[in-house]
ChimeraX commands (.cxc) that place a marker at each C-alpha (Angstrom):
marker #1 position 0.00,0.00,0.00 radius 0.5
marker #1 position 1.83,3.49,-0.59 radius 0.5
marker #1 position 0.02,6.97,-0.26 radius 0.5
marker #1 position 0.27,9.16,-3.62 radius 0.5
marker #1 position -0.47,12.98,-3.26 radius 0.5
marker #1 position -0.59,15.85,-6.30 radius 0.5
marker #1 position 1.60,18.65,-5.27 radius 0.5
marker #1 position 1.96,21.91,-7.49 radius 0.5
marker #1 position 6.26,21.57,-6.85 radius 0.5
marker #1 position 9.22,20.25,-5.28 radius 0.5
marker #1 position 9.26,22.62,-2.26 radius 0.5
marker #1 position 5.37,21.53,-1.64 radius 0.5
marker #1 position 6.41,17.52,-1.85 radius 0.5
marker #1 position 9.81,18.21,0.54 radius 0.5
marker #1 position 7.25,20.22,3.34 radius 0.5
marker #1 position 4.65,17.47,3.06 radius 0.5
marker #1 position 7.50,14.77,2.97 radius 0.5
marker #1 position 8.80,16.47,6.06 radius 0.5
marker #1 position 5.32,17.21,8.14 radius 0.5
marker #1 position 5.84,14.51,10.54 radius 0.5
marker #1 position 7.57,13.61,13.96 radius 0.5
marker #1 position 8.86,10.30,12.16 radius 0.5
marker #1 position 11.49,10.00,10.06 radius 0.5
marker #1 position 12.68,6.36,9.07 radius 0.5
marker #1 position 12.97,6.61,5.35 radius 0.5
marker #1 position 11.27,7.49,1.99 radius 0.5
marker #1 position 11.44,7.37,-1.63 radius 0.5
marker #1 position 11.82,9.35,-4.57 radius 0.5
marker #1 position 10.64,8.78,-7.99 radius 0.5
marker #1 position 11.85,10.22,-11.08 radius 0.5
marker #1 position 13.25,9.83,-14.36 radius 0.5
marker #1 position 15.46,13.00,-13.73 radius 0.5
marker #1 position 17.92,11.88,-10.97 radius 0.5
marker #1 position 19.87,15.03,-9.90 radius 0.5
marker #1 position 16.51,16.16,-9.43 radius 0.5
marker #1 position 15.38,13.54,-7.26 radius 0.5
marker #1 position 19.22,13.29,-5.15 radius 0.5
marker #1 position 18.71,16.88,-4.45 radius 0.5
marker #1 position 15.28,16.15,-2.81 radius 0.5
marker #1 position 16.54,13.34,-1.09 radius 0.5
marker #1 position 19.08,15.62,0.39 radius 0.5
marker #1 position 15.95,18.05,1.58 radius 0.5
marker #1 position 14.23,14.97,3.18 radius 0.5
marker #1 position 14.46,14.72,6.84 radius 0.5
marker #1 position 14.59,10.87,7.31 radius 0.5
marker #1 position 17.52,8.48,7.63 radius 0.5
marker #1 position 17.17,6.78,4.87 radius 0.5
marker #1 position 16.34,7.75,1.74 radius 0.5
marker #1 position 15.91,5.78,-2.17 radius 0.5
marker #1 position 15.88,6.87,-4.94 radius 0.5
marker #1 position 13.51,4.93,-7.99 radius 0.5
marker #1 position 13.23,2.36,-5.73 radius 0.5
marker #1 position 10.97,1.17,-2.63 radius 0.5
marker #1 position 12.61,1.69,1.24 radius 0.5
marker #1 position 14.58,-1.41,1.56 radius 0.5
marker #1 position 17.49,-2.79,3.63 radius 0.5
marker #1 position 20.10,-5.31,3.92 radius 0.5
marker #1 position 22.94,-6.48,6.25 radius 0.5
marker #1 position 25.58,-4.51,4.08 radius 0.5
marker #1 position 23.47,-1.11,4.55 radius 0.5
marker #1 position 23.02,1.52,7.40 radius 0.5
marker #1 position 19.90,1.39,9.13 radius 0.5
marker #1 position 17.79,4.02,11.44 radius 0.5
marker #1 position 15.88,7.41,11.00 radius 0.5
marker #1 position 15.83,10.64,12.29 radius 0.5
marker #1 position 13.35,12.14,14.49 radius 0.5
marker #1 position 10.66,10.11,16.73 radius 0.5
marker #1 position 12.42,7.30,14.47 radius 0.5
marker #1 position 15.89,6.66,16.54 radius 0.5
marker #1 position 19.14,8.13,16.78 radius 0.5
marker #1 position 22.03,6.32,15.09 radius 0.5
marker #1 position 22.23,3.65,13.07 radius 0.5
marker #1 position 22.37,-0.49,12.72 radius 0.5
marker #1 position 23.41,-2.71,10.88 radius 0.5
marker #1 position 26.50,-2.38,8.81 radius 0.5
marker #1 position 29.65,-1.18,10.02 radius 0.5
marker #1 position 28.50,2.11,10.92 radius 0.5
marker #1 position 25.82,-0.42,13.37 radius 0.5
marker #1 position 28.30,-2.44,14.99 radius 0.5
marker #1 position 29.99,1.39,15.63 radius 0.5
marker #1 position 27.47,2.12,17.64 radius 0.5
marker #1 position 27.16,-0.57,20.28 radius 0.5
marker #1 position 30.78,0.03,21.07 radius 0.5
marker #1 position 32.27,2.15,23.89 radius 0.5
marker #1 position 35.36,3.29,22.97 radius 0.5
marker #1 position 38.18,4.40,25.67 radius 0.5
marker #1 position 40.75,7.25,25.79 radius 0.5
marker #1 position 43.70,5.96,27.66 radius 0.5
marker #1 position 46.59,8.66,27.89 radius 0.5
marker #1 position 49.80,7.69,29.25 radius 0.5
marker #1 position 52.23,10.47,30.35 radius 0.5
marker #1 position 56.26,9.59,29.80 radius 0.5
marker link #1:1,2 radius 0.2
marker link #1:2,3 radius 0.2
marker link #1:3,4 radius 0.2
marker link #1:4,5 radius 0.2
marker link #1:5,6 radius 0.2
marker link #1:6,7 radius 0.2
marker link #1:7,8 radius 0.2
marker link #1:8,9 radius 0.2
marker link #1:9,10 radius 0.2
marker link #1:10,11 radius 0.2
marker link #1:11,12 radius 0.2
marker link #1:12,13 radius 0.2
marker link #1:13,14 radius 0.2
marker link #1:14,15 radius 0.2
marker link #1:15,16 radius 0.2
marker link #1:16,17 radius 0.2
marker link #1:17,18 radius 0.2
marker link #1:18,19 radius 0.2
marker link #1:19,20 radius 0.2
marker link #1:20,21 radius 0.2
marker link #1:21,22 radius 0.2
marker link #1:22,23 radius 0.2
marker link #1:23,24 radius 0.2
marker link #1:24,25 radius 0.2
marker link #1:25,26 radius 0.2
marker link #1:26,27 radius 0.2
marker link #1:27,28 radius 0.2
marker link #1:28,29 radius 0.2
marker link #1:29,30 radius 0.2
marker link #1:30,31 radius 0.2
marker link #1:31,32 radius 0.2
marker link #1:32,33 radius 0.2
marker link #1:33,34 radius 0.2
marker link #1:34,35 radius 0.2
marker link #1:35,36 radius 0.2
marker link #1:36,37 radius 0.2
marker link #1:37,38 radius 0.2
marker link #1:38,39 radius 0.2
marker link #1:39,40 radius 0.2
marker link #1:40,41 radius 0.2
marker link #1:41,42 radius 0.2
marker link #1:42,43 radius 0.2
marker link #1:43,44 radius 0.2
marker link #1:44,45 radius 0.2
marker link #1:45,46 radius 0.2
marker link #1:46,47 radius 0.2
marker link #1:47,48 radius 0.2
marker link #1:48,49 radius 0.2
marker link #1:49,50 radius 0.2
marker link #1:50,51 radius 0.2
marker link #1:51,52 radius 0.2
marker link #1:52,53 radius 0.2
marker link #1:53,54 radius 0.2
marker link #1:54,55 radius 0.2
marker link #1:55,56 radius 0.2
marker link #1:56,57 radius 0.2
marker link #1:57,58 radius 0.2
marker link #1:58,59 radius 0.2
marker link #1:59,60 radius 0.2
marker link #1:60,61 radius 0.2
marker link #1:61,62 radius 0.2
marker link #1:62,63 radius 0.2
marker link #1:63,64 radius 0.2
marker link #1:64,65 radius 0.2
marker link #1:65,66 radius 0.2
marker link #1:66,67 radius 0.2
marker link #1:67,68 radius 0.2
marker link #1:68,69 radius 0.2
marker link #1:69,70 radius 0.2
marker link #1:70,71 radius 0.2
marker link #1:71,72 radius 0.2
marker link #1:72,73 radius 0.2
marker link #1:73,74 radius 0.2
marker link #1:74,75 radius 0.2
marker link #1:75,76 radius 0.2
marker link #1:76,77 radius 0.2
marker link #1:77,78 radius 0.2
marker link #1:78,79 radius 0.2
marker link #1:79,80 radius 0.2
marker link #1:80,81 radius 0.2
marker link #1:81,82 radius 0.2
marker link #1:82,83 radius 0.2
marker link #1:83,84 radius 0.2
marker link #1:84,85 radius 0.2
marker link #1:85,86 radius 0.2
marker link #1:86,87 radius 0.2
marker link #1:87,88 radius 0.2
marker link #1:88,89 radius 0.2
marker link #1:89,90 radius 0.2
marker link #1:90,91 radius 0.2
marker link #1:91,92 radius 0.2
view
């Protein structure tokens, strides 16, 4: 199931994209892709594809922004953030 809506530009589709305390990931379709990577850069959600449907895999960062979660899993950038790292400083 996906929700479609008209909108009269791309500033009206980033603020609708936008209008929400979630922020997992989205989409962007369009047959002119510098277009659609500069909306996906406007899009406040941690993931973001482009001419393809939200997706994931082991290989891939995973998390949103927002209500959504802070950081990220899966990947390398995932296992980065279960791990405490330590300063340890020693004076000679």
């Amino acid at each position: 199931m996906a929700q479609i809506y008209v909108v009269k530009d791309d500033d009206e589709a980033i603020k609708l994209a936008n209008d929400s305390h979630y922020g997992l990931g989205g989409a962007v379709f369009s047959q002119d892709i510098e277009r659609a990577k500069r909306m996906a850069s406007r899009i406040e959600t941690g993931m973001v594809y482009i001419n393809w449907l939200t997706d994931t895999a082991a290989e891939l960062p995973f998390g949103g922004v927002k209500r959504s979660g802070f950081g990220r899993e899966l990947s390398d950038l995932g296992i980065k953030e279960f791990v405490n790292q330590k300063l340890v400083v020693v004076r000679r």
